[in-house]
N, C-alpha and C positions, 0 to 999 in steps of 0.2 A: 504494500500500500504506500503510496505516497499523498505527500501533502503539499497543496496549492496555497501560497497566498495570494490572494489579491486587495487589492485599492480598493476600497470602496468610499467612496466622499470622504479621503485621508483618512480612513480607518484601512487596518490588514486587518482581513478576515481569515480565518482557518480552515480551508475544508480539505474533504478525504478524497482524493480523487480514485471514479472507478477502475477495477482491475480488469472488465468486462472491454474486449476490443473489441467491436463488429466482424473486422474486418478476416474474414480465413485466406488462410496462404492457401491454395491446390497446389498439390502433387500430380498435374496430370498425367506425368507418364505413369507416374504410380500406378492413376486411377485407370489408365488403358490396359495397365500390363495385369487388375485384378480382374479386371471383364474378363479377359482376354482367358487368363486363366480358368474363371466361374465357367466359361461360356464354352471355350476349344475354339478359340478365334473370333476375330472382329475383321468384317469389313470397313470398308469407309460410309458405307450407308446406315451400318450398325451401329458406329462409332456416330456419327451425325444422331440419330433416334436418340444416340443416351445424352443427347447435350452437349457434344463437343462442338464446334465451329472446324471449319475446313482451314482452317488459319492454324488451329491447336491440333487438330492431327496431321500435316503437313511438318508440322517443326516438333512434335513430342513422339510420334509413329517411331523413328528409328531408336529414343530410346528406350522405349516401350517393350521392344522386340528385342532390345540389348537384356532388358533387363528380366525378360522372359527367360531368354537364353540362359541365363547365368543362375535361373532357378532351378532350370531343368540340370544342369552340369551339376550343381550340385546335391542335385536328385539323385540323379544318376550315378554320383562317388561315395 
């Protein structure tokens, strides 16, 4: 927790400022590479259905499939 002051008509006042951020970070290759795995593959029509943008599988597809790979390897050892 932290604490804010501010001004107020030349008084500092004390408050608690919330720990609650709106904002989430995605993981989308993350998110492509659990479909992927629930599913046994995603198209790009698939991947569009679940909410990506054609801009986010373009630029997260390859490591999405890296990171498939590298679950399967060491599955497999």
């Amino acid at each position: 927790m932290r604490i804010v002051l501010r001004a107020n008509a030349g008084k500092n006042i004390m408050q608690t400022a919330s720990a609650y951020n709106p904002i989430r970070i995605r993981n989308v290759p993350q998110e492509m590479a659990e479909l992927a795995r629930e599913r046994g593959g995603m198209t790009e029509a698939d991947l569009k259905a679940e909410g990506f943008t054609k801009d986010e599988i373009a630029k997260h597809a390859p490591k999405a499939a890296e990171m498939l790979r590298a679950a399967e390897t060491a599955r497999a050892a």
